[in-house]
C-alpha positions in Angstrom: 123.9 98.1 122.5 125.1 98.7 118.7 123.5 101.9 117.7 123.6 103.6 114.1 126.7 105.4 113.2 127.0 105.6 110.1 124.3 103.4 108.9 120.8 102.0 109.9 121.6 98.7 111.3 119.2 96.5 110.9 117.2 93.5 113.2 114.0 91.4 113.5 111.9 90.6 116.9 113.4 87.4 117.2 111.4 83.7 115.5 112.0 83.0 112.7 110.8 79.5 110.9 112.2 76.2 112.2 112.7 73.0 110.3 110.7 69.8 109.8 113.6 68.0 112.2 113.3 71.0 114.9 109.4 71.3 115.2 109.5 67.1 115.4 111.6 67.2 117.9 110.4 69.9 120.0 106.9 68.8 119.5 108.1 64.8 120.3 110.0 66.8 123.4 106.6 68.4 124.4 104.5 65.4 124.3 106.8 63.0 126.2 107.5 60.9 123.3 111.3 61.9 122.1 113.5 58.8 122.1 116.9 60.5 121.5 117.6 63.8 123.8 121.0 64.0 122.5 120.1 63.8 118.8 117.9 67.0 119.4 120.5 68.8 120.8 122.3 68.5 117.6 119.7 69.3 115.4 119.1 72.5 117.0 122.9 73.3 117.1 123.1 72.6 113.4 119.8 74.8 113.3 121.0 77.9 115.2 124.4 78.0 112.8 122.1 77.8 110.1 119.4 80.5 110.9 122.1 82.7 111.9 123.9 82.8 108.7 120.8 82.5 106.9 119.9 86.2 108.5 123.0 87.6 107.7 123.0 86.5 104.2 120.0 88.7 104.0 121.8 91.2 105.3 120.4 91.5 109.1 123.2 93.0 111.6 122.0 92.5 114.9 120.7 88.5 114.8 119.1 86.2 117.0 119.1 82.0 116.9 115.4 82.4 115.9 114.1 80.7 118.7 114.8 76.7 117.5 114.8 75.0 120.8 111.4 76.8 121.8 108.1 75.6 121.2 106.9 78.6 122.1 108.0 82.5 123.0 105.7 82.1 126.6 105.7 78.7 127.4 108.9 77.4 126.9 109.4 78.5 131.0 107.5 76.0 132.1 110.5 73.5 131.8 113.1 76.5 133.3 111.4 77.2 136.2 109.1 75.1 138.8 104.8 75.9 139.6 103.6 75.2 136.0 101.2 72.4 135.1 98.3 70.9 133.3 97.0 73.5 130.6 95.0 76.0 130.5 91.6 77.5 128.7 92.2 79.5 125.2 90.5 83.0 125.7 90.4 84.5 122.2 91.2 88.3 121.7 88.5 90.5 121.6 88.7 91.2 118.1 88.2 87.8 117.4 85.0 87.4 119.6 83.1 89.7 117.4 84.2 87.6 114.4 84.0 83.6 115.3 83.5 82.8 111.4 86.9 84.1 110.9 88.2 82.8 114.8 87.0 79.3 113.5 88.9 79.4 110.2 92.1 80.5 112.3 91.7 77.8 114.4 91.3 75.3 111.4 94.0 76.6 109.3 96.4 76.2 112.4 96.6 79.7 113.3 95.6 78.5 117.4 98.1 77.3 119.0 97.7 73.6 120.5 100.3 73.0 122.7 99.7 73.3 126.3 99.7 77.0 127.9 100.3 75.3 131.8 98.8 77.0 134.8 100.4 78.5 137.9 99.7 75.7 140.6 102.8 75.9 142.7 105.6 77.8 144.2 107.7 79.7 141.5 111.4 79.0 141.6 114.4 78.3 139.2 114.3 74.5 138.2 116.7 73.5 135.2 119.3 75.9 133.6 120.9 73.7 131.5 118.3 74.8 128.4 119.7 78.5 129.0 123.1 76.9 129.1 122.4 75.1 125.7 120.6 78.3 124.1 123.9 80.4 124.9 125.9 78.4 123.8 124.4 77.6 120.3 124.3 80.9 119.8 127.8 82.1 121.1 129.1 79.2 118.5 127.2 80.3 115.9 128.0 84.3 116.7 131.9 83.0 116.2 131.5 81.7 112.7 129.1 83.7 111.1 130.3 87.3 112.7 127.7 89.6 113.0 127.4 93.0 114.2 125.6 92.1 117.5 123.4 89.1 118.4 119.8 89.3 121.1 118.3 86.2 122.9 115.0 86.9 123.1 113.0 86.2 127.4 109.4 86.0 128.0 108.7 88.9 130.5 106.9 88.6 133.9 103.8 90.1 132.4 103.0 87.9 129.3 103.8 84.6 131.3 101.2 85.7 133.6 99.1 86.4 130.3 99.3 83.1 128.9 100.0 81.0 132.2 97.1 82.0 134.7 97.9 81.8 138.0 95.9 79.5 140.7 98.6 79.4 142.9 99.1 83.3 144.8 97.3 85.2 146.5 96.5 87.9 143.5 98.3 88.9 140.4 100.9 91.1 141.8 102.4 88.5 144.4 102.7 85.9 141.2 103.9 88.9 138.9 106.6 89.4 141.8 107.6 85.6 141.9 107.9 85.1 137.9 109.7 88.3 138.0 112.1 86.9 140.6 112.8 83.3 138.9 113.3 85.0 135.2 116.0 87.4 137.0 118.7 84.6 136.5 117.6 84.2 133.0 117.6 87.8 132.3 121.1 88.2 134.0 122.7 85.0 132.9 121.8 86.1 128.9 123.8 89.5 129.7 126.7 87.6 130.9 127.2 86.1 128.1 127.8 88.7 126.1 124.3 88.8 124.1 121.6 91.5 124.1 118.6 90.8 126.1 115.0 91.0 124.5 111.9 90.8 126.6 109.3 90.0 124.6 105.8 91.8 126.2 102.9 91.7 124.6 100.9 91.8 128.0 100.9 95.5 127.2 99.3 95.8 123.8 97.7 92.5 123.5 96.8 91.8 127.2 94.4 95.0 126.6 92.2 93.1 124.1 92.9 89.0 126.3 94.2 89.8 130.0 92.8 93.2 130.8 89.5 93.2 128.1 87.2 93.3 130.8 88.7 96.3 132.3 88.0 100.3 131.2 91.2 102.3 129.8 92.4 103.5 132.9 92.2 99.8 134.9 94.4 98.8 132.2 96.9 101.4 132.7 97.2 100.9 136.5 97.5 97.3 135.7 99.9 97.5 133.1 102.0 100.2 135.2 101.8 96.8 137.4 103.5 94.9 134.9 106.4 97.0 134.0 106.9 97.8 137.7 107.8 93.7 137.8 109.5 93.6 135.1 112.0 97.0 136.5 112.4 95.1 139.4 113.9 91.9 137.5 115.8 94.0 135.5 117.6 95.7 138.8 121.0 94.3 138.1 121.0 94.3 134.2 122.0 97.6 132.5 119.4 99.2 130.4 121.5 99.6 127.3 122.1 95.6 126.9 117.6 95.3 126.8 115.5 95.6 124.2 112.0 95.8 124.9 108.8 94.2 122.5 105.5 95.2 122.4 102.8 93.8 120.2 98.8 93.1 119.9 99.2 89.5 118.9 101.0 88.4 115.8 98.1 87.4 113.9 96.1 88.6 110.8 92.8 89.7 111.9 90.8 92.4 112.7 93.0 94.1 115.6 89.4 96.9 115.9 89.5 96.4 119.4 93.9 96.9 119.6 94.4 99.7 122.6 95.8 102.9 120.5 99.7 103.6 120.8 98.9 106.7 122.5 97.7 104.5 125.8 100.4 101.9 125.3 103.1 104.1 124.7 103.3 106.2 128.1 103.4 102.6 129.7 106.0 100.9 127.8 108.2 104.2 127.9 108.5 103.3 131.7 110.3 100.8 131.1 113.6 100.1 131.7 115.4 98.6 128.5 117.0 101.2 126.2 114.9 99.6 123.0 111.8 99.9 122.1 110.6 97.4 119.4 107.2 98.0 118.1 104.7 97.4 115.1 104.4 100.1 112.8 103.6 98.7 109.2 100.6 96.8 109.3 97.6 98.1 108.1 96.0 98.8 111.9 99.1 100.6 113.2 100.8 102.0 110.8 99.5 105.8 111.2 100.7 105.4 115.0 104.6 106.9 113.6 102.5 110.4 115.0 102.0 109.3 118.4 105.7 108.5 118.5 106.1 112.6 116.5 103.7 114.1 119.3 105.7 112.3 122.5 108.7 113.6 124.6 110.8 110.2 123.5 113.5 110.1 126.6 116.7 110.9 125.3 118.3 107.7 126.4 115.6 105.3 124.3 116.1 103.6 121.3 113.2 103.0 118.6 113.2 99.7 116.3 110.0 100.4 114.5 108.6 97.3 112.2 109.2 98.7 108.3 108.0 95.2 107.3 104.7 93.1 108.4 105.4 89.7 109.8 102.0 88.2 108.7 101.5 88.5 105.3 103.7 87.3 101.9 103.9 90.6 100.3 107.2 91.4 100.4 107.8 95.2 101.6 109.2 97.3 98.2 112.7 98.4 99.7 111.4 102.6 98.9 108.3 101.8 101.3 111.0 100.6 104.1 113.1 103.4 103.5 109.8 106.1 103.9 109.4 104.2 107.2 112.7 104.8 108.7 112.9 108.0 107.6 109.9 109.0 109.7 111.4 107.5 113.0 115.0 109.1 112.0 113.4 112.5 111.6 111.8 112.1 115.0 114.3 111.2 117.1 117.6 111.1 115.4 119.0 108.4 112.6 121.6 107.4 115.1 118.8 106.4 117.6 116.9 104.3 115.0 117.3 100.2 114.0 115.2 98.7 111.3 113.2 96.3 112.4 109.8 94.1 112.0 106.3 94.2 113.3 106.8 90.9 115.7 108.4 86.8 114.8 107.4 85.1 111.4 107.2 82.1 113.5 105.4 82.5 117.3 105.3 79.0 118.0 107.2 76.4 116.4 105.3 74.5 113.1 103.4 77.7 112.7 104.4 80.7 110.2 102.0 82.5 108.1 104.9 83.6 105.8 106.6 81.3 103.8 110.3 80.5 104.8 111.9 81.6 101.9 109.6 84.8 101.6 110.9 85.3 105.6 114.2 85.9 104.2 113.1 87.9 100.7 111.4 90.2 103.3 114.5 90.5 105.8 116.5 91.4 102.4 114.0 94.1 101.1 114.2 95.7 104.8 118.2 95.3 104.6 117.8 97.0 101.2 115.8 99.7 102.3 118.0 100.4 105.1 120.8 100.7 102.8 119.1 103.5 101.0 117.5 105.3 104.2 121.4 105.4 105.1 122.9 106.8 101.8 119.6 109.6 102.1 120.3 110.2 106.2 124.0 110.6 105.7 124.6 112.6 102.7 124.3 115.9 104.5 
């Protein structure tokens, strides 16, 4: 993994917005009605060159292929691996309980998801690699032309599968945290291979408090998120930690977040972990004070922090001297060298859906490049 040198390199979480012509087809994929498999396969080609040189004309270093071929960060598995089928019932964050004016509106404005979250109602295994296959190698082409500095697929971990995909299959939620863990393995390795940072996206651990684990006290939630990572470890056995990066989120939404678990609970957790990065929100208005909890904790001398410096739900775009303040904070803390610029979570979850518009997406990426321009001319001029 690309660390800073000589300047603050800068990244994103991973979705970014997808085209008319991708969501159609992904959707058309979805609900059995695509006529022309092949044609969708170049539209998502053409898509990944695109996003990538779109980020790093905005001046991103470390890029991703935002995601096009996935409907989905969680549920895109279900066509990967074998166990997953029919759909599931939508359990609203917590936060959102307490406010179902607002939880109505979301739903109504198309901030709920509708496509189908499967359950867990059969034996977990590896089924078709050939997505991976065509995900890698969009992406290596893509890498070749447009030359970055470094380039991440993004995984769904063990834990926020099982969030999102309920099991009715095992025994109890260890034995199906151990199988998921065990079929995403090839993923996770294969992604490694080919020469691309991995990114496990797991927001089980800040958002499951508030969806998964809501019903449990602070310290159930610890033991079962101590669960999670253990999994998670455990598939990562044969991948090096400095080729992961690690996300952690409470839901990529605007809304109330009152009932989000502090970063002093999360923290501890998602420090056991085993991928050298640590991704994390740390600009919107709920979490943004957290950059203390991070101050007041022995930070392992081996981890990397990507903080968020800019909010991936709202159109203001970040003024490049408030990015710079926010690097500064994590580079005084640990180091500038161990510190990427980086954003609170994906400007577009599932595919269609995007509370920013595309073109501010990319105004945003180019305030944070901006500001990480300045934060290096201030962190390298003594």
């Amino acid at each position: 993994m690309k660390t800073s040198k000589d300047r603050i390199l800068t990244t994103h979480v991973g979705s970014l917005p997808r085209s008319k012509a991708v969501t159609d087809g992904v959707f058309a994929k979805e609900n059995g009605e695509l006529e022309d498999e092949e044609e969708l396969l170049g539209v998502i080609r053409v898509a990944v060159d695109e996003v990538v040189r779109q980020q790093i004309e905005a001046g991103v270093d470390v890029v991703s292929d935002g995601e096009m071929s996935k409907i989905s960060y969680a549920t895109y598995i279900k066509d990967r691996i074998s166990g997953f089928s029919g759909d599931s019932p939508r359990k609203p964050p917590a936060d959102l309980e307490e406010f179902p004016g607002f939880l109505e509106r979301q739903a109504q404005s198309g901030g709920t998801p509708t496509y189908r979250r499967p359950q867990c109602t059969g034996e977990i295994a590896v089924k078709n690699l050939q997505p991976l296959t065509e995900d890698l190698e969009n992406l290596a082409r893509a890498v070749t032309t447009h030359k970055p500095v470094e380039a991440f697929m993004n995984a769904a971990s063990p834990g926020v599968i099982a969030l999102f995909q309920p099991n009715q299959y095992y025994s109890g939620h260890e034995a199906y945290l151990e199988a998921l863990a065990e079929a995403m393995r090839i993923e996770y390795e294969s992604i490694v291979e080919a020469g691309f940072l991995l990114q496990l996206d797991s927001p089980d651990l800040g958002l499951g408090r508030h969806m998964m684990f809501k019903d449990n006290d602070d310290a159930e939630y610890t033991k079962l998120a101590n669960i999670h990572v253990e999994a998670l470890n455990h598939s990562l056995r044969n991948v090096p930690a400095d080729r992961v990066r690690l996300h952690i989120c409470w839901g990529n939404y605007e809304g109330p977040h009152h009932k989000d678990a502090p970063m002093n609970l999360v923290l501890p957790v998602a420090l056991r972990a085993k991928p050298q990065a640590l991704l994390f929100e740390s600009s919107n208005p709920r979490h943004a004070h957290e950059w203390t909890v991070f101050r007041d904790t022995r930070i392992p001398a081996d981890k990397v922090l990507i903080p968020g410096v800019i909010d991936s739900t709202t159109n203001f775009i970040e003024h490049p001297e408030l990015v710079v303040e926010r690097i500064c904070k994590f580079a005084d803390i640990v180091g500038r060298e161990r510190v990427l610029a980086g954003t609170d979570c994906g400007f577009s979850t599932f595919a269609g859906f995007g509370a920013v518009d595309e073109k501010i997406v990319y105004a945003k990426l180019a305030s944070l490049a901006e500001g990480a321009r300045i934060a290096s001319g201030k962190l390298w001029s003594h």
